[in-house]
TORLOVO-954846 format. One record per residue (C-alpha): residue number from 1; residue in one letter; chain; x, y, z. Coordinates in Angstrom, 1 decimal. Layout:
+-----+---+---+--------+--------+--------+
:   k : r : c :     px :     py :     pz :
+-----+---+---+--------+--------+--------+
: NUM : A : A :      X :      Y :      Z :
...
+-----+---+---+--------+--------+--------+
//
This chain:
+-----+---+---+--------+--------+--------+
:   k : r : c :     px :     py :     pz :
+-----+---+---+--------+--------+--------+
:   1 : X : A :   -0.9 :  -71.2 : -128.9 :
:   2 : X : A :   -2.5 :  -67.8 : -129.1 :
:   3 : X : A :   -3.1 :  -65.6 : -126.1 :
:   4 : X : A :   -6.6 :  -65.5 : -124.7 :
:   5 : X : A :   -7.6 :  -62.0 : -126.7 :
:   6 : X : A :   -5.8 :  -62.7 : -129.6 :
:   7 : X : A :   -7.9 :  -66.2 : -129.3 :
:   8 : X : A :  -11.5 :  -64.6 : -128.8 :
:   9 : X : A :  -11.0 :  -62.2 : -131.7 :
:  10 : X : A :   -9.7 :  -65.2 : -134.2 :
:  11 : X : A :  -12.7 :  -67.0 : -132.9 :
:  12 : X : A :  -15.0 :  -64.2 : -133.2 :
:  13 : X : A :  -14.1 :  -63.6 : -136.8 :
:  14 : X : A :  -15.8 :  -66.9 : -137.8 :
:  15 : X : A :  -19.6 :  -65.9 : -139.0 :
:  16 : X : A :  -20.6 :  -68.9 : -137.8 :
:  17 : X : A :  -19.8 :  -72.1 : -135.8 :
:  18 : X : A :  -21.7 :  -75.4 : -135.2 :
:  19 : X : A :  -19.3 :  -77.0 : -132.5 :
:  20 : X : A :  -18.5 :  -75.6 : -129.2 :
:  21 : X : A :  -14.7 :  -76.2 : -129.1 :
:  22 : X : A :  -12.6 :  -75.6 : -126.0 :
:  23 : X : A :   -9.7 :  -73.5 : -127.9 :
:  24 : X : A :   -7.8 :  -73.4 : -124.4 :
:  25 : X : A :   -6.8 :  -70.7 : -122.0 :
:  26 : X : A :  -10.8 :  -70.6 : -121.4 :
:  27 : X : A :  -12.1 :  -69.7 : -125.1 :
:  28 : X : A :  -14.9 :  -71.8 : -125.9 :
:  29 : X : A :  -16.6 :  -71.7 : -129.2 :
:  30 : X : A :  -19.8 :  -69.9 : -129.4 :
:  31 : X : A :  -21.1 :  -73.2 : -131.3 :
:  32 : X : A :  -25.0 :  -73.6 : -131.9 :
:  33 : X : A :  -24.4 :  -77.3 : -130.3 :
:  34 : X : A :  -23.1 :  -76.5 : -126.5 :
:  35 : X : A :  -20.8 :  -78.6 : -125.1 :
:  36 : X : A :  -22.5 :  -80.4 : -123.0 :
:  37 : X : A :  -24.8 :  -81.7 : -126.1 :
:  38 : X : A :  -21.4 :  -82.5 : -127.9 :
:  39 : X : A :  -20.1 :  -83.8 : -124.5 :
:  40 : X : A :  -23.3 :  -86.2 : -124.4 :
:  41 : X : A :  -23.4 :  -86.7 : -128.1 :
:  42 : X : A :  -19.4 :  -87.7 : -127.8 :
:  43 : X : A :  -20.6 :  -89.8 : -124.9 :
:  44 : X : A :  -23.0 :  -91.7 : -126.9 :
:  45 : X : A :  -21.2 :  -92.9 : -130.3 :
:  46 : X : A :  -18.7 :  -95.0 : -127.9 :
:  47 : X : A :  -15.8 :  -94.6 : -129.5 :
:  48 : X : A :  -13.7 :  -97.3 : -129.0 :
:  49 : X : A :   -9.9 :  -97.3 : -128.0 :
:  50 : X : A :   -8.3 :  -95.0 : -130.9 :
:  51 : X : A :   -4.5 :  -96.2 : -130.2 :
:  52 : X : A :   -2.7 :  -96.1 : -133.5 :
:  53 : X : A :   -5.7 :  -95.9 : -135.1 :
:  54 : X : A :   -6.9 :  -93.9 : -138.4 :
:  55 : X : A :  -10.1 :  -91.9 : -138.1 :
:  56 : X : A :  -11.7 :  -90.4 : -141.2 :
:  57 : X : A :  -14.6 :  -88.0 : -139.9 :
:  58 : X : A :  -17.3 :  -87.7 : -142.5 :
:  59 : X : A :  -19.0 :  -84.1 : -142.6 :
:  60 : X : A :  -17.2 :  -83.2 : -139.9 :
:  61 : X : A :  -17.8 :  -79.8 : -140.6 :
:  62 : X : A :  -16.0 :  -77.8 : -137.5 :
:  63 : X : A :  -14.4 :  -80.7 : -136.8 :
:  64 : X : A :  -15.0 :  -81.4 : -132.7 :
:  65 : X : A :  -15.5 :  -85.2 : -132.9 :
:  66 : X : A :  -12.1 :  -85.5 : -135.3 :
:  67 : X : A :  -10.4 :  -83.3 : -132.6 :
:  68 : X : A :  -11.5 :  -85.7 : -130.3 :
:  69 : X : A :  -10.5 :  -88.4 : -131.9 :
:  70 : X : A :   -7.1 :  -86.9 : -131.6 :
:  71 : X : A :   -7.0 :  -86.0 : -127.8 :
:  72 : X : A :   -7.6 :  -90.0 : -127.7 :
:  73 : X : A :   -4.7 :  -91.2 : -129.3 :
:  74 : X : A :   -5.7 :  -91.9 : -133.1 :
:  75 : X : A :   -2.2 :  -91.9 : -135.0 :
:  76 : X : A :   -3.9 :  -89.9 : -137.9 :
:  77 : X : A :   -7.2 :  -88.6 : -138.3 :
:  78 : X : A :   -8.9 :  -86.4 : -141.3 :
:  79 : X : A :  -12.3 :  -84.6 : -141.8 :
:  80 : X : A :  -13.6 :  -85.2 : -144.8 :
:  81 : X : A :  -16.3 :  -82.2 : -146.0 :
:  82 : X : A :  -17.5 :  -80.5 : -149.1 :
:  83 : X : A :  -20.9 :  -79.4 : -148.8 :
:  84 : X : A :  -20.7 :  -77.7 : -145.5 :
:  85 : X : A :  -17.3 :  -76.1 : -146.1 :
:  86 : X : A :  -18.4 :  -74.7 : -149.7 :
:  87 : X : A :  -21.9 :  -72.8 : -148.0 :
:  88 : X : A :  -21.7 :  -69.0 : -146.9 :
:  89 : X : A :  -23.2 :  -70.5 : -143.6 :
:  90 : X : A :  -24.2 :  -67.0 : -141.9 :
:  91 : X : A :  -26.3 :  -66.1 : -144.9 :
:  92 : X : A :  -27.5 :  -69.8 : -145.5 :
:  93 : X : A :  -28.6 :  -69.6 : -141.7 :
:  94 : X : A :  -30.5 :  -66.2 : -141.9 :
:  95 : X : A :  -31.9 :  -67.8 : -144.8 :
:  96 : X : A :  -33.4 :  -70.9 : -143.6 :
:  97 : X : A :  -34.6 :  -68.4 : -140.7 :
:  98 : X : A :  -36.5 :  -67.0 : -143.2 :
:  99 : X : A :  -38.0 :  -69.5 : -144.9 :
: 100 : X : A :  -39.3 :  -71.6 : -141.9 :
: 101 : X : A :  -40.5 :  -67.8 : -140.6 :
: 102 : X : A :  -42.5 :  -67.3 : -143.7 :
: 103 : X : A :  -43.4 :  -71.4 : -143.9 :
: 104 : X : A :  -42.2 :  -72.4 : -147.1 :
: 105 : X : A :  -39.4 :  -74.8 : -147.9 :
: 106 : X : A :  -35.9 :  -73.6 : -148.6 :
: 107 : X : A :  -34.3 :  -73.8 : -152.2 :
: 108 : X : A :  -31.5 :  -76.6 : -152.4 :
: 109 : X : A :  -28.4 :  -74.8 : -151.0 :
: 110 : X : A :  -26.3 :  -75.5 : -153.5 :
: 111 : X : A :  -28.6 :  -73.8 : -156.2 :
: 112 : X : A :  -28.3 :  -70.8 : -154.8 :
: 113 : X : A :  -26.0 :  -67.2 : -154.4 :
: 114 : X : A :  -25.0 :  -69.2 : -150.8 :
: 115 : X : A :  -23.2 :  -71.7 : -152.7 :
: 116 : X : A :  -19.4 :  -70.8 : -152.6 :
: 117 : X : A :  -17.0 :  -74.4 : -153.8 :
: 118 : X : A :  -14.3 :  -72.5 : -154.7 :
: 119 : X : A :  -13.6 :  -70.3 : -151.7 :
: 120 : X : A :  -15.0 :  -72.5 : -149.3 :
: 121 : X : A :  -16.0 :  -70.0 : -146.7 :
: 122 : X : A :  -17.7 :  -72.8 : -144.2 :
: 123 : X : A :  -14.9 :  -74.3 : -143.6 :
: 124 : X : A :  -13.6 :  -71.0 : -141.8 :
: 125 : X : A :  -14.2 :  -73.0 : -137.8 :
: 126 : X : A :  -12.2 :  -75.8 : -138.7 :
: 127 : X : A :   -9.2 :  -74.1 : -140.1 :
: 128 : X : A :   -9.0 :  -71.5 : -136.6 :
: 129 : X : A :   -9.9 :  -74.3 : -134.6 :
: 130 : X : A :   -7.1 :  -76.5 : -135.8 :
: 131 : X : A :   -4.6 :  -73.7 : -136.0 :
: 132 : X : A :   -5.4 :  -72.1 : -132.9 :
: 133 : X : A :   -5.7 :  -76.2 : -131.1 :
: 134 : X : A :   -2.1 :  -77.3 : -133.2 :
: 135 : X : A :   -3.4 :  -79.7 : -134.7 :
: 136 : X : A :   -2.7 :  -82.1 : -136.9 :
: 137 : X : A :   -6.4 :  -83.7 : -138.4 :
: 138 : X : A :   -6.1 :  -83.4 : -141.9 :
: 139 : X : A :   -8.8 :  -82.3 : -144.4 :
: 140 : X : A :   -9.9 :  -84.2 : -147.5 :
: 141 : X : A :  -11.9 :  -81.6 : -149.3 :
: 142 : X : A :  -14.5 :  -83.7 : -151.7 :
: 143 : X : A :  -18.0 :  -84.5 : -151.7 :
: 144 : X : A :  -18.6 :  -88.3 : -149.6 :
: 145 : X : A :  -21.5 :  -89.0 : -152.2 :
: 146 : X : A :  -19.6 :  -88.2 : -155.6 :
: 147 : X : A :  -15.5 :  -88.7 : -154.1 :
: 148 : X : A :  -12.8 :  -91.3 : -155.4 :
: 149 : X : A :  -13.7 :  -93.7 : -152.8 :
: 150 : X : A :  -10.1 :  -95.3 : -153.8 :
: 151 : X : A :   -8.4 :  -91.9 : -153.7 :
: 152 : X : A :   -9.6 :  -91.0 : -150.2 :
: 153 : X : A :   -8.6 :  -94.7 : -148.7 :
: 154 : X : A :   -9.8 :  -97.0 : -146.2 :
: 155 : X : A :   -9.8 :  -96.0 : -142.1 :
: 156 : X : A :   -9.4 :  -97.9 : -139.5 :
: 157 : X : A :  -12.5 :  -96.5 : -138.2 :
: 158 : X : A :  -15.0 :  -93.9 : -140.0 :
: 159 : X : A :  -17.4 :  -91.7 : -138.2 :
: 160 : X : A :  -20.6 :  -91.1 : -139.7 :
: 161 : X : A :  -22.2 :  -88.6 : -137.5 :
: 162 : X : A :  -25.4 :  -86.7 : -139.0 :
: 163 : X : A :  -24.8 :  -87.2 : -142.3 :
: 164 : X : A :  -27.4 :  -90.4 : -143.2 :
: 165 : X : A :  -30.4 :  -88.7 : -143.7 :
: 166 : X : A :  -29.1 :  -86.1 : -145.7 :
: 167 : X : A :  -28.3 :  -88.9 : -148.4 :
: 168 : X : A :  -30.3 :  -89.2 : -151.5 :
: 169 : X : A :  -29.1 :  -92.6 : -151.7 :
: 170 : X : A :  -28.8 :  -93.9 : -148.2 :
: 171 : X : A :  -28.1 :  -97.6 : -149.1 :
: 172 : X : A :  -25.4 :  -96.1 : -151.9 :
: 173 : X : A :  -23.8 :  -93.8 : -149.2 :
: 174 : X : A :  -23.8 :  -96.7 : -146.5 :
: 175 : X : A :  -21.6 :  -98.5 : -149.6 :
: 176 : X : A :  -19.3 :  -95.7 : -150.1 :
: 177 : X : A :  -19.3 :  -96.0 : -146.5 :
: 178 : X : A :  -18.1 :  -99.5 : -145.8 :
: 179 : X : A :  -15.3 :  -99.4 : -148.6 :
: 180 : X : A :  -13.9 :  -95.9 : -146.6 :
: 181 : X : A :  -13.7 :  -98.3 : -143.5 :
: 182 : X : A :  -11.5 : -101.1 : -142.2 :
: 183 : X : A :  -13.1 : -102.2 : -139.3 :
: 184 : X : A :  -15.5 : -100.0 : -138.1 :
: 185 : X : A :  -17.6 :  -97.4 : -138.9 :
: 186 : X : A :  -20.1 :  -95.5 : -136.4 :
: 187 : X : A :  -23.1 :  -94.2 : -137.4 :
: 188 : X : A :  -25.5 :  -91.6 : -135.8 :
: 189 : X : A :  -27.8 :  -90.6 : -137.5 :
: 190 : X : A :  -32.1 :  -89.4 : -137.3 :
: 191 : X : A :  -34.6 :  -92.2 : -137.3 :
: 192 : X : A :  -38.0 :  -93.2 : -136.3 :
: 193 : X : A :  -40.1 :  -95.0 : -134.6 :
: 194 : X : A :  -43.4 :  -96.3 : -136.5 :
: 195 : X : A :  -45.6 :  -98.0 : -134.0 :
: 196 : X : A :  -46.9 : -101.1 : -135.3 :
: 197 : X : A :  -43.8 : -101.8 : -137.9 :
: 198 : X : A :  -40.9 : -101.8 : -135.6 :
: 199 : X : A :  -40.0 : -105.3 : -136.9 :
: 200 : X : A :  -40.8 : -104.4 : -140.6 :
: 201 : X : A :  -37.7 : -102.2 : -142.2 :
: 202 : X : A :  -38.9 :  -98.7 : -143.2 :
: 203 : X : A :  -37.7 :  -95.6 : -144.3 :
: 204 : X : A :  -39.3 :  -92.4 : -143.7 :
: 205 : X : A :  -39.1 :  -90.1 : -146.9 :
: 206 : X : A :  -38.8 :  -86.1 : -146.5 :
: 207 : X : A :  -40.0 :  -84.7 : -150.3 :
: 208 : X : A :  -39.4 :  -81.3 : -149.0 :
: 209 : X : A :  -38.5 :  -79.9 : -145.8 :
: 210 : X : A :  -40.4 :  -81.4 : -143.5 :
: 211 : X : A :  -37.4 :  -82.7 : -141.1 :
: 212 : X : A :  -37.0 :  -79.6 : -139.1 :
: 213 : X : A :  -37.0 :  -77.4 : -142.6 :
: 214 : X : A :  -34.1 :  -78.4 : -143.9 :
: 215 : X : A :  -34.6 :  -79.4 : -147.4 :
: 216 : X : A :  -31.1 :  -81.5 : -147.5 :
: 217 : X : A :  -32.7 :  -84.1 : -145.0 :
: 218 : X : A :  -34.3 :  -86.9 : -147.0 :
: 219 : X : A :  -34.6 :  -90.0 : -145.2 :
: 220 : X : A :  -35.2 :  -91.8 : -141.5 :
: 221 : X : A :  -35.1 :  -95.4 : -141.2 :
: 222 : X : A :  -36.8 :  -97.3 : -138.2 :
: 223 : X : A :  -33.8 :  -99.5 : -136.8 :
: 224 : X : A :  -34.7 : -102.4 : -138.0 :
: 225 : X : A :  -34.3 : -100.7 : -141.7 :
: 226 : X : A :  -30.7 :  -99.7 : -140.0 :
: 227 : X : A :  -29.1 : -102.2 : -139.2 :
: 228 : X : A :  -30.8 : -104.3 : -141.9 :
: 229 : X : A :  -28.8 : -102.2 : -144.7 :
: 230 : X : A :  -25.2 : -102.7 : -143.3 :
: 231 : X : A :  -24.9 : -106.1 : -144.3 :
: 232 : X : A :  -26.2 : -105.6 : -147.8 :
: 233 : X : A :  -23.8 : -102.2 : -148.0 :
: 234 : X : A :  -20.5 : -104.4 : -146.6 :
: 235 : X : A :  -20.5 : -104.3 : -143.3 :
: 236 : X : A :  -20.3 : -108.1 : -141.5 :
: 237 : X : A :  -22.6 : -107.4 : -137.9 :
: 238 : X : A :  -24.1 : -104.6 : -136.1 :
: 239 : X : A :  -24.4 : -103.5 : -132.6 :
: 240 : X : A :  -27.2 : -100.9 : -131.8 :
: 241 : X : A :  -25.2 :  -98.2 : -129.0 :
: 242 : X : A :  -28.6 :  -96.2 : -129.1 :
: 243 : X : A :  -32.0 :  -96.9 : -129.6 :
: 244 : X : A :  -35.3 :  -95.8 : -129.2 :
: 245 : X : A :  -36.8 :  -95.1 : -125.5 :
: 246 : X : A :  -38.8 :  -97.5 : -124.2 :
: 247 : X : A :  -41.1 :  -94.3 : -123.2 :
: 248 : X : A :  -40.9 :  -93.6 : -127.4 :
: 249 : X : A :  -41.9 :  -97.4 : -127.9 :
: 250 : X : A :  -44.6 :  -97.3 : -125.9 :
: 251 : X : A :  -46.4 :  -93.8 : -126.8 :
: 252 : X : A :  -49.2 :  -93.7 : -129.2 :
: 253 : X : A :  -49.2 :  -91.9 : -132.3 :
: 254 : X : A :  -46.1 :  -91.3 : -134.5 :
: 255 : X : A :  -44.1 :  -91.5 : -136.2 :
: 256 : X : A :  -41.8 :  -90.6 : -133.3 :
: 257 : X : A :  -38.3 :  -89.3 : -134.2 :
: 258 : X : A :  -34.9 :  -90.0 : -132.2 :
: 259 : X : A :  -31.4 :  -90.2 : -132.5 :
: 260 : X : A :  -30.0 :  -93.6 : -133.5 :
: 261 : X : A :  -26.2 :  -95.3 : -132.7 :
: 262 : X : A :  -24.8 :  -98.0 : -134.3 :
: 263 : X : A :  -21.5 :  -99.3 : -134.5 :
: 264 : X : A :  -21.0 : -101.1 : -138.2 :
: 265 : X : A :  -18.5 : -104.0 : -138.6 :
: 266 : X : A :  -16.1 : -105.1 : -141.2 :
: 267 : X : A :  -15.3 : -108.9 : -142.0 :
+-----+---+---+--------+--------+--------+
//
């Protein structure tokens, strides 16, 4: 463990950090999601007892919720990320400033000077985080959508946090998703609320950037689309952790957006 200075300066070398992460000794993170968000967020996907369980985190990015999953006992736990890690995320940042300034929708990432696969300069957090914390989460370095699903393995339990709607192929990534996990897999993810079809199974389509002008989010399902795609994908049953408001149900208009939680079964 570092001493407090030496821990603000490794911190503050990292351009930029998504999580919040309690580094010890009183260093927090200067993460863009505070910890109480993460605190509520961590709250919300219910993770279950983690006692000699595996946890693969998918897009963990800085890693927190893998961290977590570590404080609570998991007997090994990994972050697997590609896209995040590969980004210049400072510049992509000032960049999608720029574009939502100016009203026009961003390039795709990847396509552009930001995009760094060999260097990986995103993934800058989670390596001083786990250094400076001692731990021992692993990383699996490979795109979810495109990976070896037999080369990365199968988890006790997956976490699938933010990552759904930034799926071309949400029904192929819930797939790729259910072969990764052994018994469960817990998904959080954006979806909506269209009133008059909440029993019909929808997905709201992004073409551009219209999801908070981010052109990598595509989709939002209503929750009966949700859980309706995990037993086609390989999952066995469903239980909906977090739903829509009543208040959201109720209000007129829409579509209405909100942060969905489901936990996803295997046989």
């Amino acid at each position: 463990m570092l001493d407090r200075a030496r821990t603000r300066r490794r911190a503050g070398k990292v351009g930029f950090w998504w999580h919040s992460i309690d580094l010890g000794d009183g260093v927090v993170t200067p993460g863009s999601k505070s910890t109480g968000q993460l605190a509520h967020e961590l709250e919300a996907i219910a993770l279950p007892d983690l006692h000699g369980k595996t946890v693969l985190d998918i897009g963990g990015w800085d890693g927190y919720f893998a961290f977590a999953a570590e404080r609570r006992g998991a007997a090994r736990v990994a972050v697997l990320d590609h896209y995040m890690w590969a980004l210049d995320i400072p510049a992509q940042q000032r960049y999608w400033a720029d574009c939502l300034a100016k009203g026009v929708a961003p390039e795709p990432y990847h396509e552009t000077e930001l995009w760094h696969p060999e260097t990986l300069p995103g993934k800058a957090g989670f390596d001083t985080a786990r250094e400076i914390l001692g731990s021992h989460v692993e990383e699996i370095v490979a795109d979810f959508a495109t990976c070896d699903v037999e080369a990365v393995g199968t988890w006790d339990v997956t976490l699938f946090l933010g990552v759904l709607y930034h799926m071309p192929d949400p029904l192929g990534a819930l797939k790729r998703l259910a072969a990764m996990t052994g018994e469960l897999a817990i998904i959080e993810t954006e979806a909506a609320v269209i009133p008059g079809y909440e029993h019909e199974a929808m997905w709201r389509f992004f073409p551009a950037a219209e999801l908070n002008g981010d052109v990598s989010n595509w989709w939002a399902p209503n929750m009966a689309a949700l859980v309706g795609a995990l037993e086609p994908a390989g999952f066995a049953r469903a239980e909906v952790k977090l739903g829509p408001a009543k208040e959201l149900l109720e209000q007129p208009g829409g579509p209405h957006h909100f942060r969905a939680v489901v936990h996803a079964y295997k046989p």
